[in-house]
C-alpha positions as CSV (number, residue, x, y, z in Angstrom):
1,X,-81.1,35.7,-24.7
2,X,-79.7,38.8,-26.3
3,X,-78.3,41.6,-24.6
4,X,-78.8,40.2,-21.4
5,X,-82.5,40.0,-22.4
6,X,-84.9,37.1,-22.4
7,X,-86.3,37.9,-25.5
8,X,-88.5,34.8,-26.0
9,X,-89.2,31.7,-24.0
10,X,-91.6,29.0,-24.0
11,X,-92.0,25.2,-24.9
12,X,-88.8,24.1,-27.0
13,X,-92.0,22.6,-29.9
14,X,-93.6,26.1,-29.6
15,X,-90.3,28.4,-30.0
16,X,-88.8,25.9,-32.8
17,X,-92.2,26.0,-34.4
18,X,-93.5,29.3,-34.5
19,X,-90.4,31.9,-33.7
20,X,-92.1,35.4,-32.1
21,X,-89.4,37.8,-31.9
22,X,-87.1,38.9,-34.8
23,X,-84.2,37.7,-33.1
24,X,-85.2,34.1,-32.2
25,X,-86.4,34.0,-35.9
26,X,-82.7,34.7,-36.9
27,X,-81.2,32.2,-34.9
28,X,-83.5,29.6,-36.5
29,X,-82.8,30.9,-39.6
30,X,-78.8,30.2,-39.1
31,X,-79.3,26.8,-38.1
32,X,-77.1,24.8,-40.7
33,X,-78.6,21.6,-42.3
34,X,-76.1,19.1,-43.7
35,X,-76.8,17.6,-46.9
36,X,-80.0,20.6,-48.0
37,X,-79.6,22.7,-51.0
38,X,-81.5,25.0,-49.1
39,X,-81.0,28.9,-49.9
40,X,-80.1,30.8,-46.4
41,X,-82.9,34.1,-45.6
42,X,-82.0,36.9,-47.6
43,X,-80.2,35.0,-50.4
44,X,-79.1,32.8,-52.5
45,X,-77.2,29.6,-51.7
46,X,-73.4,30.4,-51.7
47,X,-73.7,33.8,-52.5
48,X,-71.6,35.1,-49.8
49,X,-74.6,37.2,-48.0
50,X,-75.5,35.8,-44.2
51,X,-78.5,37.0,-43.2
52,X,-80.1,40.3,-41.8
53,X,-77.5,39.9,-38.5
54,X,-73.9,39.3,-40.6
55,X,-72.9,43.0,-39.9
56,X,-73.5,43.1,-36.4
């Protein structure tokens, strides 16, 4: 959901899997993983920047 809007939907394996719409892909993106080094979409790990959706 965003704005109201069903923007994606499908089987939890097949959304989690292979994201469709921008917005579900963002969400995905934000999910935090404990214990990862893992850099964050559009930057570096702890670099202050969070993601293509921070100004919003």
């Amino acid at each position: 959901m965003k704005d109201a809007q069903v923007v994606q939907e499908g089987a939890a394996e097949e959304v989690f899997d292979a994201p469709r719409h921008p917005y579900t892909k963002a969400l995905l993106a934000a999910v935090v993983t404990i214990g990862t080094d893992a850099a964050p979409p559009g930057g570096a790990a702890g670099d202050g920047r969070a993601g293509p959706y921070a100004s919003r």
